[in-house]
C-alpha positions in Angstrom: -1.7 -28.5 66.2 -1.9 -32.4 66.4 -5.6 -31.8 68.4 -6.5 -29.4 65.9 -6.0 -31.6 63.3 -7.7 -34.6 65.1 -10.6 -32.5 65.9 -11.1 -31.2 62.1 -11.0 -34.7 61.3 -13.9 -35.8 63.0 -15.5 -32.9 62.5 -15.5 -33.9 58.8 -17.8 -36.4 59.3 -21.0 -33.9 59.8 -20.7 -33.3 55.8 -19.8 -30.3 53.5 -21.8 -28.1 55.5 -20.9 -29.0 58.8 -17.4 -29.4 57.8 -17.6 -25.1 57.0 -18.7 -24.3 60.4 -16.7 -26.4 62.2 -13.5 -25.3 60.0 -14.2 -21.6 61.2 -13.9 -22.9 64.6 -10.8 -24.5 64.4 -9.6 -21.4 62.4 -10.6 -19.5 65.0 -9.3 -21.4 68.4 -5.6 -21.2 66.5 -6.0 -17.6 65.9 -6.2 -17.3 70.0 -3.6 -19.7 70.3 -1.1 -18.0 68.2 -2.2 -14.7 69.7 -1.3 -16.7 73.1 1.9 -15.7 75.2 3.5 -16.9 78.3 2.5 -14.8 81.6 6.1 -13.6 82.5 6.9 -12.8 78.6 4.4 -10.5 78.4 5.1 -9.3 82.0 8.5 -8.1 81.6 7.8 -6.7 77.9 8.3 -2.6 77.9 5.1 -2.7 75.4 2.4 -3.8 77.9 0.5 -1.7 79.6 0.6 -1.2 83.9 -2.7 -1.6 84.1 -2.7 -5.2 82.1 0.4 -6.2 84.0 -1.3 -5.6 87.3 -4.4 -7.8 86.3 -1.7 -10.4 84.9 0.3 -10.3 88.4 -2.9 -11.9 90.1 -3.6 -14.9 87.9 -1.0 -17.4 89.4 -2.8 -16.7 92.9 -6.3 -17.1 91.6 -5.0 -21.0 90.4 -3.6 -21.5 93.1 -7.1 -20.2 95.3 -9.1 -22.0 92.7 -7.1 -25.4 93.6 -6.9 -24.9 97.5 -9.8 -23.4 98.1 -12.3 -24.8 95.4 -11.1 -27.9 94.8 -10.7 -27.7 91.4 -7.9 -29.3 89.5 -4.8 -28.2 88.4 -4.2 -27.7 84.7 -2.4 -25.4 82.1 -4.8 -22.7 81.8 -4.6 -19.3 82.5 -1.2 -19.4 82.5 -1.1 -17.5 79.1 -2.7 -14.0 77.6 -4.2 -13.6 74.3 -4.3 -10.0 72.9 -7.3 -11.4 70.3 -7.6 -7.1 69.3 -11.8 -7.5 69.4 -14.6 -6.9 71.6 -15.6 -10.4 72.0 -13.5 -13.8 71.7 -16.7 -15.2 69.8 -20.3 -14.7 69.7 -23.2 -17.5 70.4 -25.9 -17.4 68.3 -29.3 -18.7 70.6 -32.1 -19.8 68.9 -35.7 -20.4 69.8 -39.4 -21.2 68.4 -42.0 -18.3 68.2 -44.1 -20.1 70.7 -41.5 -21.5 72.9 -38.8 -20.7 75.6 -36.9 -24.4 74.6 -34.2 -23.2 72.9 -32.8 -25.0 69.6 -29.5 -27.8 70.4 -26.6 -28.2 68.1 -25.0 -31.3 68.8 -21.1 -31.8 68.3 -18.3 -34.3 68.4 -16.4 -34.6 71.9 -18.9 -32.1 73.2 -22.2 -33.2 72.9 -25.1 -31.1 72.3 -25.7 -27.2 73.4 -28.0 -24.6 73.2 -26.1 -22.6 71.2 -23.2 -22.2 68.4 -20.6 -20.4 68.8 -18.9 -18.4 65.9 -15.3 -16.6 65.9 -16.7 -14.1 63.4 -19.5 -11.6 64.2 -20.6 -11.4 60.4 -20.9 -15.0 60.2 -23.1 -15.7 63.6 -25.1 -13.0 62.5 -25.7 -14.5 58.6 -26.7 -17.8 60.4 -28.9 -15.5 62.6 -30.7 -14.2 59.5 -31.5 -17.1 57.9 -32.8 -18.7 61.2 -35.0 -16.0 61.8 -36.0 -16.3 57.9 -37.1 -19.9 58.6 -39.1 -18.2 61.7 -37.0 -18.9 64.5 -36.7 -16.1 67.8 -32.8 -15.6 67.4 -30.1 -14.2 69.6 -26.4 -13.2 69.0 -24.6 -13.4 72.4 -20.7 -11.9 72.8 -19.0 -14.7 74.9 -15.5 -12.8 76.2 -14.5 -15.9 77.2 -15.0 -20.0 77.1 -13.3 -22.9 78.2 -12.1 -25.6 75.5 -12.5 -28.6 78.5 -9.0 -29.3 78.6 -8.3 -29.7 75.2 -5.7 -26.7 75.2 -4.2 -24.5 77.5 -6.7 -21.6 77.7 -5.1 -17.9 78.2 -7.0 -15.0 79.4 -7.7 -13.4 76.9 -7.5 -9.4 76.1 -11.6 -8.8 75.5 -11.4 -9.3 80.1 -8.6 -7.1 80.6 -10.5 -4.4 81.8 -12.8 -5.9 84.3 -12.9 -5.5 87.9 -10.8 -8.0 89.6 -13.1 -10.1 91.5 -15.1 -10.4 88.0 -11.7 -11.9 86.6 -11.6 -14.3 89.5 -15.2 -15.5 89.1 -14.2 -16.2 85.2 -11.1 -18.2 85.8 -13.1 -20.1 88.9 -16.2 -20.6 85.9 -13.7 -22.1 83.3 -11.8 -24.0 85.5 -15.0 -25.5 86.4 -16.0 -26.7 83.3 -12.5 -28.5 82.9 -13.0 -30.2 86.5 -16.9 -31.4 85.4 -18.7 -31.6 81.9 -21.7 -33.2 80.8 -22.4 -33.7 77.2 -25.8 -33.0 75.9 -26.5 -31.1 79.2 -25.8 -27.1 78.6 -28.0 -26.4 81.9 -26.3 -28.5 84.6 -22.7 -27.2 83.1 -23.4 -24.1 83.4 -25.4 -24.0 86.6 -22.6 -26.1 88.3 -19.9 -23.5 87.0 -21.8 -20.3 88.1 -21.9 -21.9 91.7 -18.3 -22.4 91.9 -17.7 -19.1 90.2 -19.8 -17.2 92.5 -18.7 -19.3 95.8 -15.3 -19.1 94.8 -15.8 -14.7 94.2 -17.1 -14.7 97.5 -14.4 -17.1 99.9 -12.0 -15.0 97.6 -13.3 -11.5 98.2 -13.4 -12.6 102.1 -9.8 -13.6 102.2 -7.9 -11.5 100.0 -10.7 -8.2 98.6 -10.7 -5.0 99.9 -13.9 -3.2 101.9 -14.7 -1.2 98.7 -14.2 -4.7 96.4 -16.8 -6.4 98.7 -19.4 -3.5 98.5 -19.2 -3.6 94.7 -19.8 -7.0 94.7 -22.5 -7.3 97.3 -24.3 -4.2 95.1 -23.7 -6.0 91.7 -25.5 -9.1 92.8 -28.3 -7.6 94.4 -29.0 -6.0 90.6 -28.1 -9.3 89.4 -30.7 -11.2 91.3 -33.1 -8.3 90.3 -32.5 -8.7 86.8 -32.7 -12.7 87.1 -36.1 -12.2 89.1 -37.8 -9.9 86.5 -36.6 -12.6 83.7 -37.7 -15.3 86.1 -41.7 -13.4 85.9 -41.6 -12.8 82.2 -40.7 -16.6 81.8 -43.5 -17.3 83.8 -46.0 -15.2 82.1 -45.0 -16.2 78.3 -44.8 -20.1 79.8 -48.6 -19.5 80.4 -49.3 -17.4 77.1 -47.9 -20.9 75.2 -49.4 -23.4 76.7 -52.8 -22.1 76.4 -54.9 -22.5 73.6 -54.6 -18.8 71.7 -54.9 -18.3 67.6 -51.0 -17.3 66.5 -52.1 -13.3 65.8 -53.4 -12.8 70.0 -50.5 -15.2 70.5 -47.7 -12.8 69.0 -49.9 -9.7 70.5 -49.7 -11.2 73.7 -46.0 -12.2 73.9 -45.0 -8.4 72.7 -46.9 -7.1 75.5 -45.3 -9.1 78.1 -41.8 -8.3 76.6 -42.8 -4.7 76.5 -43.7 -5.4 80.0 -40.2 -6.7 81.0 -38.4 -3.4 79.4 -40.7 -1.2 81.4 -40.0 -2.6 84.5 -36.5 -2.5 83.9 -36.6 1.4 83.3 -38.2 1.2 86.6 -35.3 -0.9 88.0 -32.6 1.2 86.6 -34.2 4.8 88.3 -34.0 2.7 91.3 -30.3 2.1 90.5 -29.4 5.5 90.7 -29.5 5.0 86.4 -27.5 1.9 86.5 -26.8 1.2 83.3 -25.4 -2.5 83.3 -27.8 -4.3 81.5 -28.8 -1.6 79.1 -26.8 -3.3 76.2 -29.5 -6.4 77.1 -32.4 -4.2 76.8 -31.1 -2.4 74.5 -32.7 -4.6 71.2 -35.6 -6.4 69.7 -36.2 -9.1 72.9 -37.6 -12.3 72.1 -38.0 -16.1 73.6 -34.0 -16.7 72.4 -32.8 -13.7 74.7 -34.9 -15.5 78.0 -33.6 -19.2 76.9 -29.7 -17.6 77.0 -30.0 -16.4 80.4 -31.7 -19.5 81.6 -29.7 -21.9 80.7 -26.8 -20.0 82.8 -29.0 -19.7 86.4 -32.2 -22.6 86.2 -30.1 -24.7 88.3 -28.5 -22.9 90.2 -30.5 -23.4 93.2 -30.0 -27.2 93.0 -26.3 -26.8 92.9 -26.5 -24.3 95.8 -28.6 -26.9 98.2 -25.8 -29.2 97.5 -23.4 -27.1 98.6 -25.7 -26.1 101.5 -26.2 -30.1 102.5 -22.2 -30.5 102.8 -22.0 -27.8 104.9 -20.1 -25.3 102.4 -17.4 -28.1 102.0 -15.6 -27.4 98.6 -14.2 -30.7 97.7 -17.2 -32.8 99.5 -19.8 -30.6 97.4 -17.8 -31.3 94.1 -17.7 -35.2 94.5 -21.4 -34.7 95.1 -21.4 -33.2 91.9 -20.1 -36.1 90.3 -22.3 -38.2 92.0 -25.2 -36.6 90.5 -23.3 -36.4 87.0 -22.8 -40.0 87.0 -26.3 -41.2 87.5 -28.7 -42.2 84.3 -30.6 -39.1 82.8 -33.4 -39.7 84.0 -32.6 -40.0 87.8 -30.1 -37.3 87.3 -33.7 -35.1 86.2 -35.1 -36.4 89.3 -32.1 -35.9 91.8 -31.8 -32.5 90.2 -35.9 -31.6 90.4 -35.9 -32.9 93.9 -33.2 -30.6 94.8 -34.9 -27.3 93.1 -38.4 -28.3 95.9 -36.1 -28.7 98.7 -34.7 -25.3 97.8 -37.7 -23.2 96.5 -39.8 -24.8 99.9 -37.0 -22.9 102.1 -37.3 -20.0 100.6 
């Protein structure tokens, strides 16, 4: 409660409107609080179901993987559940111009700037959504079923990733135990790529050591659709990138960018027969697609390949890749850019 209070307080400076949003937010990280409950309590109470007990069982070894085998550190999350009783924990709201794939920063206190805000309350990301999109901004409203508060708190696991797979539970807790070991403010791109390398390494060494045949199948079939659905995004960046940087009246401009969307779905239709009618990333497809849709999933995977040709430079050493990390964290932004840049050519020229 003390943080809470301390946070709210400098969140007061950003003025009355600021002051709403941010109040929401504190609303809303007490809400998962108080729906928070220690591991064993839930455990041993005749309410909870087997099949949440069995997920629960495996968290104290996935900390203890994430520490010895991923050199991450050891805090207080995950040591807690949160029954939050919705589909989502929260929902980001992504903007971006008509014109371009940059997506719109909000900048806060203690965190920096992202490229998007997050809101406990569907309704409300959704009214912000409308008036953006009013103003003339591409808009996107993300569910997040999870996020990491840096430290700040104990995070739980929280109810909306009961239900997943196990090795997708493991590559969470690895992800947001990665953002407590390394955070950058004002840079929402190396976070995120740094995290989804650790999760993704740490899924893997995990599913080695302690998955079953069939868990390692699923897995090795899930990312090859992954990397097919990040290679068609990858294309339709590419074309839209050209449509807005050449010199094309706003009418051709929108006709143009409509057909390369269209584009995208069609070849994801194409993708999914090839699936066997996969239908994991209908829910993606599945609505008016626009620049803030392409600028969510990038900031998650454009730097992933730098992060990976660290890791591939140290030899697949855990601990030695995440002091790199902070090497490169610690340098000015602008040689950071460069360090980072350099790393992307030394990656795309071994491909």
């Amino acid at each position: 409660m003390a943080r809470l209070l301390i946070m709210l307080s400098l969140l007061a400076l950003g003025g009355c409107g600021t002051l709403s949003y941010y109040t929401q937010s504190v609303r809303g990280q007490f809400g998962v609080m108080a729906a928070s409950r220690p591991l064993n309590e839930v455990l041993v109470d005749p309410d909870t179901p087997e099949s949440v007990r069995r997920q629960l069982r495996q968290l104290p070894a996935l900390r203890q993987f994430a520490v010895e085998q991923l050199a991450l550190p050891e805090t207080e999350s995950y040591q807690l559940y949160a029954d939050v009783q919705r589909d989502a924990l929260l929902w980001n709201l992504v903007a971006a111009p008509v014109d371009s794939l940059v997506p719109k920063e909000w900048c806060y206190p203690v965190v920096g700037c992202a490229a998007y805000r997050g809101y406990f309350s569907r309704r409300d990301a959704e009214t912000h959504a409308a008036q953006l999109a009013q103003e003339g901004w591409d808009i996107a409203v993300e569910p997040v079923p999870a996020y990491s508060t840096l430290g700040w708190f104990s995070d739980p696991l929280p109810s909306t990733v009961i239900g997943w797979p196990l090795p997708d539970i493991a590559g969470l807790v690895f992800h947001e135990l990665a953002h407590e070991s390394l955070y950058l403010r004002d840079e929402s791109e190396f976070n995120e790529a740094y995290a989804t390398v650790v999760e993704q390494e740490g899924v893997r060494r995990w599913l080695q050591q302690h998955g079953t045949a069939g868990q390692r199948r699923a897995h090795e079939l899930a990312q090859q659709r992954r990397q097919a659905f990040l290679e068609l995004i990858g294309r339709t960046r590419e074309h839209l990138e050209a449509l807005y940087a050449a010199d094309v009246e706003r009418e051709e401009l929108l006709r143009q960018k409509a057909s390369i969307l269209q584009a995208m779905s069609e070849s994801y239709m194409q993708l999914r027969q090839d699936w066997g009618r996969y239908a994991g990333y209908d829910r993606w497809f599945d609505r008016p697609l626009n620049n803030a849709h392409l600028a969510s999933v990038n900031t998650y995977h454009a730097l992933v390949p730098a992060f990976r040709q660290i890791l591939k430079q140290v030899d697949g050493d855990m601990a030695a890749f995440q002091n790199e990390c902070r090497a490169v964290a610690g340098m000015q932004p602008e040689q950071r850019e460069a360090a980072m840049n350099g790393l992307l050519d030394m990656s795309a020229d071994l491909q």
